[in-house]
N, CA, C and O of each residue as an XYZ file, in Angstrom:
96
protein
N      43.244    -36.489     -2.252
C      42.468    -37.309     -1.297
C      42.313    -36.540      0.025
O      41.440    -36.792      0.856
N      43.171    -35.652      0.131
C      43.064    -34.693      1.619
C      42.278    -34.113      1.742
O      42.009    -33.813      2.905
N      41.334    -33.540      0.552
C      40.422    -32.637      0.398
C      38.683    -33.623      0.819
O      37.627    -33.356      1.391
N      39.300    -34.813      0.108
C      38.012    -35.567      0.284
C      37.676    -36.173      2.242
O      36.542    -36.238      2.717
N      39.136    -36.573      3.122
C      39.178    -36.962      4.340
C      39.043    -35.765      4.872
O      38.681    -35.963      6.032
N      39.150    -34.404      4.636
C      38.898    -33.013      5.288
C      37.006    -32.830      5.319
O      36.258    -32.575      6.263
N      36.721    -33.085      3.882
C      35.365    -32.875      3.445
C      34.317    -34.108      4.692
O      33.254    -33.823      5.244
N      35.030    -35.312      4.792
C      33.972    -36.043      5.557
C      33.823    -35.849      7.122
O      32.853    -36.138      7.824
N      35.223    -35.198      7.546
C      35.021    -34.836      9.199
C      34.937    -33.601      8.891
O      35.380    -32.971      9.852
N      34.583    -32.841      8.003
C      33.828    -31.041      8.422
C      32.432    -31.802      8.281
O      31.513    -31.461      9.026
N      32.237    -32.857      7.316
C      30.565    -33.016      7.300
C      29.956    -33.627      8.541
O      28.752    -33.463      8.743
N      30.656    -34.279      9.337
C      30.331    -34.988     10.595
C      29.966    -33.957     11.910
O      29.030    -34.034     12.705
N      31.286    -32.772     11.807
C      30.961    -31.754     12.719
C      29.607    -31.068     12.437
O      28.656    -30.963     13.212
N      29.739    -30.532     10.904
C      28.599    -29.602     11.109
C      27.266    -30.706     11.316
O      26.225    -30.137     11.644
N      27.209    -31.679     11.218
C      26.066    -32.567     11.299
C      25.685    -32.336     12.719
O      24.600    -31.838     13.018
N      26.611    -32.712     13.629
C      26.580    -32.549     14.728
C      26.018    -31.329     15.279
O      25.284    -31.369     16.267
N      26.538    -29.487     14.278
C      26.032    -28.619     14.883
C      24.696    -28.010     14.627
O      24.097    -27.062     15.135
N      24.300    -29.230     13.260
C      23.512    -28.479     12.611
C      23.284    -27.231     11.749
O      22.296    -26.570     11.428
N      24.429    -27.185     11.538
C      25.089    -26.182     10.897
C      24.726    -26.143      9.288
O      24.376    -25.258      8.507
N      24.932    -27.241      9.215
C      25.327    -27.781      7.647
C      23.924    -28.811      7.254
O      23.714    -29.377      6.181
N      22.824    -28.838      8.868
C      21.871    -29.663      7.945
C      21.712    -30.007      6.998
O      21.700    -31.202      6.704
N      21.466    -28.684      5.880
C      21.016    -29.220      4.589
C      21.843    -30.260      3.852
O      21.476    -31.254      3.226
N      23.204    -29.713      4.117
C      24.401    -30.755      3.517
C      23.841    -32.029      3.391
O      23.294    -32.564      2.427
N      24.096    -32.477      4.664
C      24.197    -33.711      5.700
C      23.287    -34.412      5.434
O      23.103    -35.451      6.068
């Protein structure tokens, strides 16, 4: 489950940097 609560605040940051657009 650590992997999954790690996975949703890296997806929030890069959202934020735009980083990860496509992700997001």
């Amino acid at each position: 489950m650590e992997v999954s609560n790690t996975h949703s605040a890296k997806g929030a940051s890069d959202r934020n940097s735009g980083s990860s657009g496509n992700k997001g």
